[in-house]
C-alpha positions in Angstrom: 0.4 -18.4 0.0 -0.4 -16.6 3.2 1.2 -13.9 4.9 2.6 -14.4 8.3 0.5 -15.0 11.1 2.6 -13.2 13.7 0.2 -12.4 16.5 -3.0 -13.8 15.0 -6.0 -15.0 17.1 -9.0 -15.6 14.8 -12.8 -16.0 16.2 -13.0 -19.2 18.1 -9.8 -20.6 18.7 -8.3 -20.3 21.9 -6.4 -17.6 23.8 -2.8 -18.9 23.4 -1.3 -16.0 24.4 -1.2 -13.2 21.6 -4.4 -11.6 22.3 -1.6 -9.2 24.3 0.3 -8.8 21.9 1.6 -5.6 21.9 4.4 -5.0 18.9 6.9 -4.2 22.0 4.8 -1.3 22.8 4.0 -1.7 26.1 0.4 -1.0 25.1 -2.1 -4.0 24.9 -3.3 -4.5 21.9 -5.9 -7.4 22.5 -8.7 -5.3 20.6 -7.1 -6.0 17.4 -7.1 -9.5 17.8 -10.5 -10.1 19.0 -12.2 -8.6 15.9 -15.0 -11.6 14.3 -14.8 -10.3 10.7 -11.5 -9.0 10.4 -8.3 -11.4 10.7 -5.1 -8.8 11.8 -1.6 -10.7 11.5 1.9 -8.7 12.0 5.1 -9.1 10.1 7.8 -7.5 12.7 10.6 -7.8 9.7 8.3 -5.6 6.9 6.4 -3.9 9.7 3.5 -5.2 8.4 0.0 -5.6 9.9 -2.2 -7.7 7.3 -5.7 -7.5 7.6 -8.3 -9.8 5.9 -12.3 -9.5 5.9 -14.3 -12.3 6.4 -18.0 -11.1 6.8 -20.5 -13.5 8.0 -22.6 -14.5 5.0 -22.2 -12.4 1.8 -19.4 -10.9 1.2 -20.7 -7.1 1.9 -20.4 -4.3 4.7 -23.0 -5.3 7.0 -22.8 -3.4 10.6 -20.9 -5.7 12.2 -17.8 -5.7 10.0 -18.2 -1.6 9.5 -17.9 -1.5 13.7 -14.7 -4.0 13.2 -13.5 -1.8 11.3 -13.6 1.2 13.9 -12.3 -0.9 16.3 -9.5 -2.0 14.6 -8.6 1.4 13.7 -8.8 2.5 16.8 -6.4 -0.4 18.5 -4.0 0.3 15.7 -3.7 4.0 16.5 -3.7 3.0 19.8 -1.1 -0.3 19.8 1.6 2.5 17.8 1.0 5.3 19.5 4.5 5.1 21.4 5.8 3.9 18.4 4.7 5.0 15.0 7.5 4.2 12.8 7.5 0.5 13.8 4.3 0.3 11.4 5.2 0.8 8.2 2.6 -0.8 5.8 -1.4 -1.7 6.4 -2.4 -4.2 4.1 -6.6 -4.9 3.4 -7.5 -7.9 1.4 -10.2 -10.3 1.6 -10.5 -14.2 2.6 -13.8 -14.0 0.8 -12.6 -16.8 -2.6 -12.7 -14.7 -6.0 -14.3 -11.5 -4.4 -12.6 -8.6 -2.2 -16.2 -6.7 -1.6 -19.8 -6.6 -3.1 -20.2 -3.1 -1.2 -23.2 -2.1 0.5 -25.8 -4.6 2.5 -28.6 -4.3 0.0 -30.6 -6.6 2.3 -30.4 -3.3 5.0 -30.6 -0.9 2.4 -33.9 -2.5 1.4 -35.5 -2.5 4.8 -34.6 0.7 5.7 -35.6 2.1 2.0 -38.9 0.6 2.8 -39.0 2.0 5.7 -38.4 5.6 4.9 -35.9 5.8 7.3 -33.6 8.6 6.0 -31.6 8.6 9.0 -30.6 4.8 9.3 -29.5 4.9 5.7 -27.2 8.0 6.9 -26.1 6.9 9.7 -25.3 3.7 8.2 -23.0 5.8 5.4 -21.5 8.1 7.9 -19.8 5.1 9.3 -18.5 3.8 5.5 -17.1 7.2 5.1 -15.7 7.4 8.5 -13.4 4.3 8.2 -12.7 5.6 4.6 -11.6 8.9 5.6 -9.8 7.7 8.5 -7.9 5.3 5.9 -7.1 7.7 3.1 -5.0 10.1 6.0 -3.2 7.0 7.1 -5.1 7.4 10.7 -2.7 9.5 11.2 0.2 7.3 11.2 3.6 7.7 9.0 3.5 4.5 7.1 2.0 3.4 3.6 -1.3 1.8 2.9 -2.2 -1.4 0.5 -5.3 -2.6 -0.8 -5.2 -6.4 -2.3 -7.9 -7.2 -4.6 -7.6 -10.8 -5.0 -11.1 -10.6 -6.3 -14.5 -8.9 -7.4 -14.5 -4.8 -5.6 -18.0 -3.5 -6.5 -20.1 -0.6 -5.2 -18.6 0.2 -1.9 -15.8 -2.4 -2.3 -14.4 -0.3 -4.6 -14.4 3.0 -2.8 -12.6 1.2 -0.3 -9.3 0.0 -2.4 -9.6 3.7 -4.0 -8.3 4.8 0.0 -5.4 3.6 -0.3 -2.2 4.2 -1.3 -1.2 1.3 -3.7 -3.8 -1.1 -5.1 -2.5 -4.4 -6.0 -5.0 -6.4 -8.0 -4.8 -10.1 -9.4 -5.9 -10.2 -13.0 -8.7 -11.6 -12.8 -9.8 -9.4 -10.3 -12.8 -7.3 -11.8 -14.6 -3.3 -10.5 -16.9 -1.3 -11.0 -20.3 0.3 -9.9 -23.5 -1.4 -9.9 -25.5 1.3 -8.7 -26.9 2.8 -11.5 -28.6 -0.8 -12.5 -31.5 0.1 -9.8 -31.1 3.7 -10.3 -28.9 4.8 -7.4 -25.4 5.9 -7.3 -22.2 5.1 -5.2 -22.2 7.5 -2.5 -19.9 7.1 0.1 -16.4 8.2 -1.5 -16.8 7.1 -5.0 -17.1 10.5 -6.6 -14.9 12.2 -4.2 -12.1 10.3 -4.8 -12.4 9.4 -8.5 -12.9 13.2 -9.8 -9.1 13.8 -7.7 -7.7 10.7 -9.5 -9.1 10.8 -12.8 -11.1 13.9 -13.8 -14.8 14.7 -13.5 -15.7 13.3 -16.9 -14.5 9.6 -16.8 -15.9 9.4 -13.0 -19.1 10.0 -13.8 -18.9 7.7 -16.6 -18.0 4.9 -14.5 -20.6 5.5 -11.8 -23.2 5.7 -14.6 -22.5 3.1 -16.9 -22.6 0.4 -14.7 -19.8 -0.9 -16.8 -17.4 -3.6 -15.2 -14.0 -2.9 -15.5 -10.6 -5.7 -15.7 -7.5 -5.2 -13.9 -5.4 -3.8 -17.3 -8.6 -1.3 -17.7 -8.3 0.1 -14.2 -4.1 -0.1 -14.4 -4.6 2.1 -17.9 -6.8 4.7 -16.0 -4.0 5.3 -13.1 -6.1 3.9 -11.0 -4.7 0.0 -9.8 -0.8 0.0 -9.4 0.3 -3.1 -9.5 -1.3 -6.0 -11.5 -0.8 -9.8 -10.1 -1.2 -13.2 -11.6 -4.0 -15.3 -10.4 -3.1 -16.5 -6.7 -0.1 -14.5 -6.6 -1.2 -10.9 -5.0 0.1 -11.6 -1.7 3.1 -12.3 -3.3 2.9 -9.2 -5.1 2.5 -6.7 -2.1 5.7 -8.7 -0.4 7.6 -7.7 -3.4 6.3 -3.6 -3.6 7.6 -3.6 0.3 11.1 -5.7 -0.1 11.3 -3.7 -3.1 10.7 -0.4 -1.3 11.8 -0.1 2.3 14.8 2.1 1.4 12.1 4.5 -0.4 9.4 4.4 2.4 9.7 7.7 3.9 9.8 9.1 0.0 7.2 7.4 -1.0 5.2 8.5 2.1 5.7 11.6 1.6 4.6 11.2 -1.9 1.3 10.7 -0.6 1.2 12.8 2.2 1.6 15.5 -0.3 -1.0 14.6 -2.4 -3.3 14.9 0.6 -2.1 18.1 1.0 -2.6 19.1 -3.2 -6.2 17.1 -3.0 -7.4 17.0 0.5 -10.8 15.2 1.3 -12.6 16.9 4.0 -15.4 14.9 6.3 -17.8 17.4 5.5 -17.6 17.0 2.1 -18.2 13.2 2.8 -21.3 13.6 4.8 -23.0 16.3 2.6 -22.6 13.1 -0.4 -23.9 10.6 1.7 -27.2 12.6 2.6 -27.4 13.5 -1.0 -27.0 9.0 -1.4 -30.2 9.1 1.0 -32.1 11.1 -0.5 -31.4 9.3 -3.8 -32.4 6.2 -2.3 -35.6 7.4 -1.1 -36.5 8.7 -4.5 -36.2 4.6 -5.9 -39.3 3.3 -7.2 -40.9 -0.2 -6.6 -39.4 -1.7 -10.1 -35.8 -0.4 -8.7 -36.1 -1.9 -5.4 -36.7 -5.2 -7.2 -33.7 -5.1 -9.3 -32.0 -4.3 -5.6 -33.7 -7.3 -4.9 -32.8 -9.6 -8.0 -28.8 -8.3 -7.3 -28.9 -9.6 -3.7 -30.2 -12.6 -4.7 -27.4 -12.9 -7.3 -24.7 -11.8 -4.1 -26.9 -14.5 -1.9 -26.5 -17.1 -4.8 -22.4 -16.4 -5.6 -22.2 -17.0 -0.7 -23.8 -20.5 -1.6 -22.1 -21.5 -4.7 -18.8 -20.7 -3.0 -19.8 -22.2 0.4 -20.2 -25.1 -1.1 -16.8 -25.0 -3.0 -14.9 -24.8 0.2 
């Protein structure tokens, strides 16, 4: 089932007229339609804009889809600016088959590791954090944001769906951090936003462990809201917003609120991400190639499902 593809151009097909579509703004809105690893769609009736990821090879933040990102966030602050109520849910899943987001391009993380190049590997968090932060404050729209893991969130796929709102997960969905396997940590939101949700104790316990976690697990820890069967999370997050359009400005304000009780500063972001470069510069040659050995794994999981399709 697919949500509906109100105002959706994808990469490469031709211009049939909604690249200005402008949700009766009188803004254009183009930008958000032109983006190469994000598909945008918009349901006028929920006041809905859907987005999906589809990265060019693995299924990971490589630079291109982290600048689609900041693009897209800016043309959505930009295509409601006149209008703000008119948006009344974001939604961020993943075309990607069984997998929402590895996290991190450990193929750049590499390079730049071997490189010593401290500042590449903060400039390249600085931007993860930016989108994040951007995301958990709503970019400063009243509405309510959705992640939809219809699959695998690891690493920095997981800090992601922890910005939002309400996480919807199918049940076979599975999290966690892999990090700790080549002796780093997550560090670009991870511990920020786990030690608000769930304590100290039990954060550091998942970024250590390297356990993976199910759907039920993450449910039980307060963490994933809303738990879907197999093929049915779309589904799922059409039924939280039928369900709960005569409580959206509650329900906002639910969570404004708890910006307000736990807010998450940018400063506090950036000060963890330098701390996440020095870490990685610290990794030893036998670390690097378990890096290695997981990329291959990620690089292994693209073709297998490539040639599923």
């Amino acid at each position: 089932m697919q949500p509906p593809a109100y105002g959706v151009v994808r990469s490469g097909t031709p211009n049939d007229g909604l690249r200005h579509f402008d949700f009766h703004t009188g803004r254009d809105a183009r930008g958000l339609f032109e983006l190469s690893q994000l598909e945008v769609s918009w349901d006028p009736d929920a006041g809905a804009l859907w987005t999906f990821m589809r990265p060019n090879g693995r299924p990971s933040y490589n630079l291109r889809l982290l600048n689609d990102f900041h693009a897209g966030q800016s043309a959505i602050v930009s295509a409601f600016a006149d209008c703000p109520e008119r948006l009344r849910y974001l939604v961020l899943g993943s075309r990607t088959p069984g997998v929402f987001n590895l996290g991190g391009d450990l193929d750049y993380f590499l390079a730049k590791i071997r490189a010593r190049d401290r500042q590449a590997l903060i400039t390249y968090g600085e931007s993860c954090v930016r989108v994040l932060h951007k995301n958990l404050n709503t970019l400063g729209l009243p509405m309510i944001t959705i992640g939809l893991a219809q699959g695998d969130a690891f690493g920095g796929g997981f800090e992601t769906l922890l910005s939002f709102n309400v996480i919807v997960a199918e049940r076979t969905a599975k999290f966690g951090f892999p990090e700790s396997l080549f002796g780093l940590f997550p560090g670009m939101g991870a511990y920020t936003l786990l030690s608000r949700r769930i304590g100290a104790a039990f954060a550091e316990e998942m970024m250590l462990s390297g356990r993976t976690y199910s759907a039920e697990e993450m449910v039980d820890a307060g963490l994933v809201h809303i738990v879907a069967e197999p093929g049915q999370g779309i589904a799922a997050v059409r039924d939280y917003m039928e369900k709960h359009k005569r409580r959206h400005a509650g329900a906002r304000g639910v969570y404004r609120a708890g910006r307000e009780v736990n807010p998450v500063t940018l400063d506090e972001l950036d000060r963890i991400v330098a701390i996440w470069a020095d870490s990685c510069l610290e990794l030893s040659e036998r670390d690097l190639k378990v890096m290695q050995r997981l990329l291959h794994a990620q690089d292994k999981l693209q073709s297998t499902m490539q040639a599923a399709e």
